[in-house]
C-alpha positions in Angstrom: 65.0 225.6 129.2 65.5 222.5 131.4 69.5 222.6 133.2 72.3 220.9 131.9 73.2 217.4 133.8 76.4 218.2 135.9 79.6 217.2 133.7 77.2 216.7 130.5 79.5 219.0 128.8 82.5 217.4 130.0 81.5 214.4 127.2 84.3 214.4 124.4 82.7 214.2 120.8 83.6 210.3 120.5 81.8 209.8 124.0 78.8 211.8 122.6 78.9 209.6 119.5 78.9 206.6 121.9 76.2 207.9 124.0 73.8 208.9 121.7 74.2 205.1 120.2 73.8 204.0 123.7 70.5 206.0 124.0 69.4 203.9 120.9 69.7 200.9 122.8 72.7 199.5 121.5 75.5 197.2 122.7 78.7 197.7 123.6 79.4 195.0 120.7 77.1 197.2 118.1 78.7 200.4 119.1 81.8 199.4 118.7 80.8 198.0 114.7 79.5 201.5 113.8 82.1 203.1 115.2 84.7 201.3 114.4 86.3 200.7 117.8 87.0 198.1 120.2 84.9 196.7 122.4 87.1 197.5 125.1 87.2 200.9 123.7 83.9 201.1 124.3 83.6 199.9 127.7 86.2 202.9 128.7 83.9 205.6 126.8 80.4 204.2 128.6 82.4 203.9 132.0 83.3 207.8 131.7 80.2 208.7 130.4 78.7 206.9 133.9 81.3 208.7 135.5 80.3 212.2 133.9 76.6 211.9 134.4 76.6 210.5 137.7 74.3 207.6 136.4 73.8 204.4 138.1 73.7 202.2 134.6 73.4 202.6 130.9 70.0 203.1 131.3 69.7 206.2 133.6 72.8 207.5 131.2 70.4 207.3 128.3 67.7 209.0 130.4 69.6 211.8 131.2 71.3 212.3 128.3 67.8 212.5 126.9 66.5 215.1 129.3 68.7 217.1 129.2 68.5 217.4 124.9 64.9 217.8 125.8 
């Protein structure tokens, strides 16, 4: 069993929701259409989720996240 990212469990369930979109590869714009929130709304749930992981960018937040489901 691989360890858990620092914080991963920190993520509330909309900031999962956003993360596993972000994962998909999707915008802020096309997150924020499934969802149904603001784009602003958004931004503040993929800053955290930066925040949480410790990642650098949305990319290394999607590879993380990933891993650590792995």
């Amino acid at each position: 069993m691989s360890a858990v990212r620092p914080g991963a469990l920190e993520l509330s369930p909309r900031e999962r929701e956003v993360v596993h979109l972000l994962c998909e590869g999707f915008t802020d714009r096309e997150i924020a259409a499934s969802l149904y929130l603001s784009q602003h709304t958004v931004q503040t749930h993929v800053r955290r989720i930066l925040y949480v992981l410790r990642a650098r960018n949305r990319t290394h937040a999607a590879t993380l996240w990933t891993r650590q489901l792995a």
